[in-house]
Structure formats: C-alpha cells, structure tokens
PLY file of the C-alpha trace (Angstrom):
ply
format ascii 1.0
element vertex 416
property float x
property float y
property float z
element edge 415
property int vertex1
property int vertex2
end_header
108.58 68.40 108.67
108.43 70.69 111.36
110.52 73.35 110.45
109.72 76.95 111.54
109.74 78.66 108.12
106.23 77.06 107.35
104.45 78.14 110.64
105.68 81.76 109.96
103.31 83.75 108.11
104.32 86.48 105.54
102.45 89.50 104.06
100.07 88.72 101.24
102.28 90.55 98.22
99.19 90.50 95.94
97.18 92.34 98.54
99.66 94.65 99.19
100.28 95.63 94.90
96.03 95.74 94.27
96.68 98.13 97.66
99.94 100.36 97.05
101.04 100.10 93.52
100.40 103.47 92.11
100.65 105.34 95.08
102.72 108.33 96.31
104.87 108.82 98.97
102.85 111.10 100.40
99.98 108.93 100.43
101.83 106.32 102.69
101.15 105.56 106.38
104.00 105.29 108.34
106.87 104.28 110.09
107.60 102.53 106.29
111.04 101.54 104.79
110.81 102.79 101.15
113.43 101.64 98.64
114.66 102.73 95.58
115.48 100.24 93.55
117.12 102.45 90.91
120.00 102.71 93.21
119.87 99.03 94.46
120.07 97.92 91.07
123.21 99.50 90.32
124.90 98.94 93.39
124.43 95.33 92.51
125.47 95.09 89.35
128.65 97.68 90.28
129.90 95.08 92.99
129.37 92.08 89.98
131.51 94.32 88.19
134.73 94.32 90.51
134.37 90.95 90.94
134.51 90.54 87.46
137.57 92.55 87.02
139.06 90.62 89.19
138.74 87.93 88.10
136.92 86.50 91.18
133.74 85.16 91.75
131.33 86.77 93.83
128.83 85.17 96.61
126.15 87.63 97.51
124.39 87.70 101.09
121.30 88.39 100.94
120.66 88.76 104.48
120.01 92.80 104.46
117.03 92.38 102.66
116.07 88.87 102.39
113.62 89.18 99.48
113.65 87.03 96.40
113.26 90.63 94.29
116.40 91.98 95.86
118.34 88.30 95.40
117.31 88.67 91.87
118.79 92.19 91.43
122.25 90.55 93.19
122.68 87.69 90.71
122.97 90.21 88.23
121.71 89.82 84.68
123.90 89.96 81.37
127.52 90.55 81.30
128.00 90.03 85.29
126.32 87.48 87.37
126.56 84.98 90.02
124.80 82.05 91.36
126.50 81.91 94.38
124.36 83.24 98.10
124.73 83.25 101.67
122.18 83.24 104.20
122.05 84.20 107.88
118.58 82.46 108.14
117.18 79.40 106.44
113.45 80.67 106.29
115.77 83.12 103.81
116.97 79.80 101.87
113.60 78.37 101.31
111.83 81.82 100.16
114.42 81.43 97.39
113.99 78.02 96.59
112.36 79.08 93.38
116.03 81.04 92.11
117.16 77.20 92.92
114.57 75.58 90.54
115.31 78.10 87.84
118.59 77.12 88.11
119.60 81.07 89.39
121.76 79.97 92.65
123.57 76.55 92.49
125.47 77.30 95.67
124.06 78.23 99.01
125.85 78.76 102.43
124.37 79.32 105.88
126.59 81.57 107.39
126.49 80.38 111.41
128.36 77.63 111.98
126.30 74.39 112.80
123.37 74.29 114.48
122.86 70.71 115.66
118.67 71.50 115.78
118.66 72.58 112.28
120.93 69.94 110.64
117.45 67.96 109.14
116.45 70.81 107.61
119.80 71.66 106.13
119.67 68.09 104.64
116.36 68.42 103.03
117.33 71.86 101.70
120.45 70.23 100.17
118.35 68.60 97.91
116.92 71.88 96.55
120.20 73.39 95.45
123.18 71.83 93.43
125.81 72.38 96.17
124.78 73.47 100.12
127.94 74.82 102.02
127.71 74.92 106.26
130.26 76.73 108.22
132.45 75.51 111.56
134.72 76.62 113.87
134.88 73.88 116.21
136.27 70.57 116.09
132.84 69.71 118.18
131.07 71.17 114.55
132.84 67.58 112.65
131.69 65.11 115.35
127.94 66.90 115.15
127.43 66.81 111.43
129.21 62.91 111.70
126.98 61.83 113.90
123.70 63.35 112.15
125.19 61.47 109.04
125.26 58.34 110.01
122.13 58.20 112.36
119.83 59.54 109.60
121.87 57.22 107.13
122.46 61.06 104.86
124.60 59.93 102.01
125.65 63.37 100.74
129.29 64.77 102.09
128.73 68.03 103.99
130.87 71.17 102.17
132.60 72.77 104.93
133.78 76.74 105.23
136.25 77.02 107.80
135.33 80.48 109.70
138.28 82.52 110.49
138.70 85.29 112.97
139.69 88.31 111.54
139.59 90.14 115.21
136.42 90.82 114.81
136.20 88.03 117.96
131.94 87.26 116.66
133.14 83.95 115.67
136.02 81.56 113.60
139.76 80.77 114.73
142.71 82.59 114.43
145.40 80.67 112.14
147.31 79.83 115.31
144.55 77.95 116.93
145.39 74.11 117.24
141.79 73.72 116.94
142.09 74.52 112.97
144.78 71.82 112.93
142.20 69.39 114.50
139.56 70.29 111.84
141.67 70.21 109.17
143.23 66.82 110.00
139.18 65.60 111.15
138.55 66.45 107.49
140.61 63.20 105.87
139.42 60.98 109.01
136.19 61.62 108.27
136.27 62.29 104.41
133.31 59.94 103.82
131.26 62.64 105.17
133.09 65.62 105.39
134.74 67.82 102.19
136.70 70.92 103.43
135.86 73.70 100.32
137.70 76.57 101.84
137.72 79.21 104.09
135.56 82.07 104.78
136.77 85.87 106.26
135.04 88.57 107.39
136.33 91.46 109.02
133.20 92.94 110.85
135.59 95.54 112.59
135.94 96.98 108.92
132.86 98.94 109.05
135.53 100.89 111.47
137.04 102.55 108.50
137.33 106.12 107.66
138.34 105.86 104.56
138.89 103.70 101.50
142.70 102.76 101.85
141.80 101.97 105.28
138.67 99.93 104.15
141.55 97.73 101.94
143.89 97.27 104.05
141.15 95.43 105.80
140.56 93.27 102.69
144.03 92.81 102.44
144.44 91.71 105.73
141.41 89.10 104.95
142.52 87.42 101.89
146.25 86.91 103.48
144.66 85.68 106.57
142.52 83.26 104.60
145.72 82.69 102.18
147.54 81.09 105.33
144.57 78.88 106.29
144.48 77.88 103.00
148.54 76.81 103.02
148.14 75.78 106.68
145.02 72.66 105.18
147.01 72.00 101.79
150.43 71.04 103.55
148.32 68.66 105.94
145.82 67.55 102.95
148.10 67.78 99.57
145.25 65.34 97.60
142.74 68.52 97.78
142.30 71.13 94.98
140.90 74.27 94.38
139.92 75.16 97.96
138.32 78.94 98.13
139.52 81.84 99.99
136.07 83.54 100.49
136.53 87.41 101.71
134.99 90.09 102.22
132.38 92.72 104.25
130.90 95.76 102.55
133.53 98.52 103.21
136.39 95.79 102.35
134.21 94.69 98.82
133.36 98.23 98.10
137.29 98.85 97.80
137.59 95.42 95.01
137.01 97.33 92.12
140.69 99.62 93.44
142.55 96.75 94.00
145.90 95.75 92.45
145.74 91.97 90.60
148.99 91.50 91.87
148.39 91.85 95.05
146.00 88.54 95.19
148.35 86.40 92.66
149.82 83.41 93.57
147.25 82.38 96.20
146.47 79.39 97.43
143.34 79.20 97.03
140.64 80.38 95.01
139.18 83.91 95.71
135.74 84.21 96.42
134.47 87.99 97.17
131.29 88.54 100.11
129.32 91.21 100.44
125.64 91.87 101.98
124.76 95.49 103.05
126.00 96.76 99.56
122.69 97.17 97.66
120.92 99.14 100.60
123.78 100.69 102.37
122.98 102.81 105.46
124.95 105.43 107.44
127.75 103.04 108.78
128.97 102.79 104.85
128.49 106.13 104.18
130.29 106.75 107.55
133.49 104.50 105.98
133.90 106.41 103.36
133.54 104.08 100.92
129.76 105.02 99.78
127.87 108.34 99.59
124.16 109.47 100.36
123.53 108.96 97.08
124.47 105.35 97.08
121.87 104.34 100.02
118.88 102.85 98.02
116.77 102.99 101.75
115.55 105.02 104.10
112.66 105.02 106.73
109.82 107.15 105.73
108.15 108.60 109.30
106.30 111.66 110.04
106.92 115.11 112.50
104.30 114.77 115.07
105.01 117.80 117.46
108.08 120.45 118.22
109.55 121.48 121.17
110.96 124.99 121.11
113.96 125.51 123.03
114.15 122.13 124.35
117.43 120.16 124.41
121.61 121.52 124.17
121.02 122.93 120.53
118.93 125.12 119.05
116.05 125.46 117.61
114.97 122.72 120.25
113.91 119.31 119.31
111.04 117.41 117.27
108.90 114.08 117.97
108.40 111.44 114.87
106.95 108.18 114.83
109.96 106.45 114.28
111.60 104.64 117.82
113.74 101.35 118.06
111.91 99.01 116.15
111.72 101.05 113.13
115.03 102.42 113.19
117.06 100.45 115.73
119.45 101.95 118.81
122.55 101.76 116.59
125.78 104.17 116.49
128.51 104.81 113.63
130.78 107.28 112.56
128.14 109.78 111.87
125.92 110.48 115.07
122.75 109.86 115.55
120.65 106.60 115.14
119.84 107.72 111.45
120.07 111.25 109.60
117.11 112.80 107.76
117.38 113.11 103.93
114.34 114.27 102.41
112.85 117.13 102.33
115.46 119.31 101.57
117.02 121.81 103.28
116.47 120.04 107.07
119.67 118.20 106.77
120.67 119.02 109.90
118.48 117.15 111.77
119.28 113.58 112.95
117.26 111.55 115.40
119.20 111.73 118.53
117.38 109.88 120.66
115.02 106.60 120.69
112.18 104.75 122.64
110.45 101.92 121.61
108.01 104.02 119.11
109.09 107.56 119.64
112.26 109.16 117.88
113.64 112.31 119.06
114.95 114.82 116.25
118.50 116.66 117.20
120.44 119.32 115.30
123.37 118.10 114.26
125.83 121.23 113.99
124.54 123.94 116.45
126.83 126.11 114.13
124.11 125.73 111.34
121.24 127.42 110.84
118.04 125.27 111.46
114.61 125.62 110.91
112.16 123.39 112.36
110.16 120.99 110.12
106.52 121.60 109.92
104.13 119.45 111.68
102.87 116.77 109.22
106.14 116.68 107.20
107.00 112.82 106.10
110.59 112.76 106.26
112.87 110.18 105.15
115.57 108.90 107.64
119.48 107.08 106.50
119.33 104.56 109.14
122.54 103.52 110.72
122.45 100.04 109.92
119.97 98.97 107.33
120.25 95.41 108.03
118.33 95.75 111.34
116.33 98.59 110.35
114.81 96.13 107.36
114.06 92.97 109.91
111.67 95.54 111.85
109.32 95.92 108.70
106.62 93.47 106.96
107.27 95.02 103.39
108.68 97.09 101.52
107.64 100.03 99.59
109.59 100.34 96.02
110.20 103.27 94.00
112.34 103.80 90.39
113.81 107.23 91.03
110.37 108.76 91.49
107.76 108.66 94.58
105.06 106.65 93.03
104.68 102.99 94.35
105.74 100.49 91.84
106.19 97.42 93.30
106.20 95.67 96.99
108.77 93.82 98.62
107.86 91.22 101.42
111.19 89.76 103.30
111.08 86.70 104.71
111.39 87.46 108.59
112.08 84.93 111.04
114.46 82.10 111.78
0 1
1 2
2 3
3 4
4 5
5 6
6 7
7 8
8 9
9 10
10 11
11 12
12 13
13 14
14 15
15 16
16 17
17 18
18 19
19 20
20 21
21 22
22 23
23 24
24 25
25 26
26 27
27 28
28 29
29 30
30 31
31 32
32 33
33 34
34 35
35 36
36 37
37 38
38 39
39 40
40 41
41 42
42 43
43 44
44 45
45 46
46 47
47 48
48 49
49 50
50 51
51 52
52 53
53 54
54 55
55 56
56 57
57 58
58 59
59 60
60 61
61 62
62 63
63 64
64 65
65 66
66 67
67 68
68 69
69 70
70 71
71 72
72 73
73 74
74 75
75 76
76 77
77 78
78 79
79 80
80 81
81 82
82 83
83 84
84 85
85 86
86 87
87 88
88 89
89 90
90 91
91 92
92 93
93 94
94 95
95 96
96 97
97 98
98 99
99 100
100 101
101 102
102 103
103 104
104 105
105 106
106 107
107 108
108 109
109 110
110 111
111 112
112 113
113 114
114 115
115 116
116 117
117 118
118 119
119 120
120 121
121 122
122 123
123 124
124 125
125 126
126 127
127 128
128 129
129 130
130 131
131 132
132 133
133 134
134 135
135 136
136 137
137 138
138 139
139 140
140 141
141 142
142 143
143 144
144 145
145 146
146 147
147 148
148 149
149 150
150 151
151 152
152 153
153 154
154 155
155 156
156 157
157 158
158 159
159 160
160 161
161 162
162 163
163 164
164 165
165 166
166 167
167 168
168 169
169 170
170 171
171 172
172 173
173 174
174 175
175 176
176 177
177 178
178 179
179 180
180 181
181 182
182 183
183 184
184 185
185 186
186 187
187 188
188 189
189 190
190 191
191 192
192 193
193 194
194 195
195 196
196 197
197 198
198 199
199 200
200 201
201 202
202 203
203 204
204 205
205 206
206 207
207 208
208 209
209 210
210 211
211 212
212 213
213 214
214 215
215 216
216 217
217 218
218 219
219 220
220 221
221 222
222 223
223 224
224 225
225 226
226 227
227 228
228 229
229 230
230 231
231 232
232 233
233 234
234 235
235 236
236 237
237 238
238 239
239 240
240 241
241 242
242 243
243 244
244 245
245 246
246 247
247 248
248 249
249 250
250 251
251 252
252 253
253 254
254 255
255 256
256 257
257 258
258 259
259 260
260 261
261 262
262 263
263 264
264 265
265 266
266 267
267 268
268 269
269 270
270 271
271 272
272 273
273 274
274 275
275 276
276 277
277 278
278 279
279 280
280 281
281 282
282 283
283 284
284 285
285 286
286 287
287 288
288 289
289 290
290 291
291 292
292 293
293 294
294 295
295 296
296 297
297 298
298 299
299 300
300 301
301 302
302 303
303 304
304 305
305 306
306 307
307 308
308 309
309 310
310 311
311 312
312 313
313 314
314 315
315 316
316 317
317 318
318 319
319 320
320 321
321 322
322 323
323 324
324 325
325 326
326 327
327 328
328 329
329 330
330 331
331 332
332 333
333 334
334 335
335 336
336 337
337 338
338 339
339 340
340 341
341 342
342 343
343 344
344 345
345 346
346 347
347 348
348 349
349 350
350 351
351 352
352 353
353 354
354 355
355 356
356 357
357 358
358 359
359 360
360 361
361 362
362 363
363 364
364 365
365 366
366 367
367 368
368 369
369 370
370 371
371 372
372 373
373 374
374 375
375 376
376 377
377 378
378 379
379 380
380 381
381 382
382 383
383 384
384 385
385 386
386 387
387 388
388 389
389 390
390 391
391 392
392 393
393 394
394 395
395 396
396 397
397 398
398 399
399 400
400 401
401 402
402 403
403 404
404 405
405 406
406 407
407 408
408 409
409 410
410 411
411 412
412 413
413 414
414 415
C-alpha cells in the first residue's frame, strides 16, 4: 500500500495534552483556532434532534473538522444518534477507522465522485466499514469502477449516490440530463458490480440565504429535486427498493427541525438529511440567518501587533494582527469582512478587512459607531467566514468547555 494518508504526518496529541492541557487562553501563542466544545456539542446533538423528528436519518460530514473527537460528538450519544458519515478526504476515513471497529459508523461515503487513482484504496477501506458508498455523475464514473472490478477480480458491488445539480453548477446532473438516463439504465447492465442506493443533493448556493424561509425553500427545492431522480430510476428499475433521497447543506438542515411532515410524505425514496459546517459554524451561517454568534463553537485566536491612527476610509484608523490568509482564509459572505472579532468585548466593531499571507488588517465596520482602538498585546478572537477552510490551515486544535482553560486537543487529519 502506497496510499498518501500513511506518509502524512500528524501532530503528536499526547505531546500536545502533557503541553496545553491546563492552560489559559491567554497563555496561548498564536494565530490558534480555539473551540468550544460546549457549543459544538449541542449543535450536534440539536441537528440529531430534527432528524429525529422527522423521522429521517441523518449522515453527518465531518469534513469541517475532520477529527475523530468532533465525529464522536456528531454520532450523538443516547436518545439521538447516527452511524452514518461523509468524507471529502479519505486520509479523513482512515483516522476514523477506529469509530468503524467500535462499530460507531457502519456507513461511509466519499463525497467526490470517482477518482480512478484512488479506487484501490476505496476497496481496501470497504473492508473496514459495513457498507462504503462512492458518488458519480458520469456515465464514464460506471465503466471506471467496472473496469477496476474486474481487473483486480473485487467481488464486492460498489453503492452508488447519484450527484444531482441543484444549480449550484460544482458538480451532479440536472434531472433532464440524458446522462442520468444512461447511469441509471448502466446500473441493471452492470448490476453484478454496480447497486444504485440513491441520490444525493446539495444546494451549495444555499449559504445565499438571508433568512430561514429562504434557507427552506432551498431544502425544499432539494428533496423534490432528488424526489424526481428518485421516480425518474424506479420507472426504469421497478425491482429496486428503498433507494435514499439524501439532502441537505447547513442553512437548508438548520431549517429541518421547522419543517412540515407533510411536506416530505409520499416520497419516493427514503430521506436522508446532510449536514457538515453545523457544529462549528462561521460567519456565512450566521450571515443566513439561520445561526447566531452564539451558535459558532470557533474562532481564531490572534493578537494586535501595532495601530495605525488615522489610516484607512473609517475612523479611528486601522490595526495589524497576526492573522493573514492561511489562518483565516480570503473568503466573503453576507457580513463583510474575512472574519469579525468577538472577544474582548466592547471592540465589536472591528472586522479584518483586509489579508496577506500572514498579516490581517483590522477595519471598523460601521463608521457610524463609536470605536476605540484595541490595545497593543490584546489576543482577540476572530468568527471566520468559512470555518471549513479556516480549520484545514491549523495542526490542532485548542478545546475549551465554556471557560478559557485548555482541556483537551484536537489534531485533524489534514491532507488528501
């Protein structure tokens, strides 16, 4: 085996707990992401909970913060769980091979479609987990994972999501394609290798939202979308049952626990519910309306390192921190700024409007507001606009339970 996840090296947790457990904020160098896992915990289990409402079972990605701590947290414990994941990475899959062995995810899906130079180590990881879905788009997808088959004489049938474009235009088909008729007729040519289990929707263009009936009209729009698919592969392939309609993107899940049963009855499918930014959050969510500051369980930690009176459009001028693009990343939402400051209070107005590669620049906000520069030597802590990218950029993670003493580290598995 040659696969990249076991030449990539990771930070030594051990080291890092005898190091950092104990400590305070204060103490911390930085840039750092800090995380409270007070409020990741319970944006977790909140999600499990509209799932469960629902009636629907929920698969939690666990791209965001790709840490087997954080997975843990997702599957919920007690009266709502799941053992169902996605991954956007398979050094992410094998870091959680030990959930597998404990028997705390029995389904795994890697969210690009196929990747013809990964397809042996898909096969291997297959035999870690109880059921291993892969997604496609493209007729071209079938022949590839065929071919693999029957040249490595792989005996298990490949579980197939069918991506569908919601408009987001990333990736997937529209319903009118006559490539999804190809696939889905592929599927009984080729049923010695190939089982069709649903189809997957994700409307990106949902973290567009201003508000929450917005937000579900987006999740509406994915689970009829899906719904159609669904009708479009059961009037072709009447023999299969219980294909899944898998939906969902934060803003659109966020809005599960308002939704009306009726409004998903007498589907065609199964409903699955997705969601990955939910237990971090960031200023894009807060931005749709559908979370508040007090739902984002991270933030970048970075210090004030000099002021520059009367520089810049507003006033009092602007501030230097030691936060650029690879701790915060050049991102833009509904809120300005590539992340807002927090903490301390009372220098809310202050966003970072401006990035290099290690500098960030700190902007007022509302010129119409009062503001006071922040001292020289002040840690602040910084929403980031999308917390997904912020997280890749950092080794570990500092955690905190509603206070600011270290209890715990965090090391994600970064790479491919």
């Amino acid at each position: 085996m040659s696969y990249p996840s076991i030449f990539t090296p990771l930070a030594d947790k051990q080291k890092l707990l005898d190091a950092f457990v104990g400590k305070k904020k204060a103490d911390l160098a930085t840039p750092a992401l800090i995380v409270d896992r007070t409020i990741f915990k319970a944006n977790a289990e909140k999600m499990l909970q509209s799932a469960n409402q629902l009636g629907i079972d929920f698969r939690a990605h666990v791209k965001t913060h790709k840490t087997l701590e954080g997975t843990r947290l997702q599957l919920g414990s007690g009266k709502f769980t799941t053992d169902r994941i996605v991954v956007s990475t398979l050094i992410e899959a094998w870091g959680l091979v030990p959930l597998m062995e404990q028997g705390l995810i029995r389904d795994v899906l890697f969210s690009l479609p196929v990747v013809k130079s990964r397809l042996a180590e898909l096969a291997d990881l297959s035999e870690k987990v109880e059921n291993l879905r892969v997604m496609l788009d493209n007729y071209k997808h079938i022949e590839t994972l065929v071919e693999f088959s029957k040249a490595n004489k792989y005996n298990k049938k490949w579980s197939i999501f069918v991506k569908i474009n919601m408009g987001t235009n990333r990736a997937g088909l529209l319903n009118t394609d006559e490539e999804l008729d190809k696939i889905i007729d592929a599927v009984q040519v080729h049923s010695n290798y190939i089982s069709l289990y649903g189809f997957y929707c994700h409307a990106g263009h949902a973290y567009s939202s201003c508000n929450c009936e917005q937000a579900q009209s987006f999740l509406l729009d994915e689970i009829n979308h899906g719904d159609l698919a669904c009708k479009k592969a059961l009037e072709k392939l009447p023999a299969i049952k219980d294909l899944v309609i898998s939906v969902g993107s934060t803003p659109t899940a966020h809005t599960a626990e308002w939704l009306e049963v009726s409004k998903i009855s007498n589907l065609s499918g199964k409903l699955e519910l997705h969601a990955g930014n939910y237990p971090f959050c960031d200023l894009q969510q807060v931005g749709t309306g559908c979370a508040k500051i007090e739902n984002v369980s991270c933030k970048v930690l970075a210090d004030v390192i000099s002021t520059y009176p009367g520089r810049g459009e507003k006033l009092p001028g602007e501030e230097l921190i030691n936060a650029g693009v690879i701790a915060l990343a050049r991102e833009f939402g509904p809120i300005p700024g590539h992340g807002k400051v927090c903490s301390p209070e009372g220098y809310e107005n202050w966003i970072v409007g401006r990035l290099s590669q290690e500098h960030g620049i700190l902007t007022p906000l509302n010129s119409n507001i009062k503001t006071e520069f922040i001292p020289i030597d002040t840690k602040i802590e910084i929403i980031p606009q999308h917390s997904c990218i912020t997280a890749a950029a950092f080794p570990w993670y500092y955690i905190f339970d509603g206070d600011d003493i270290v209890s715990d580290i965090w090391v994600p598995y970064r790479g491919w």
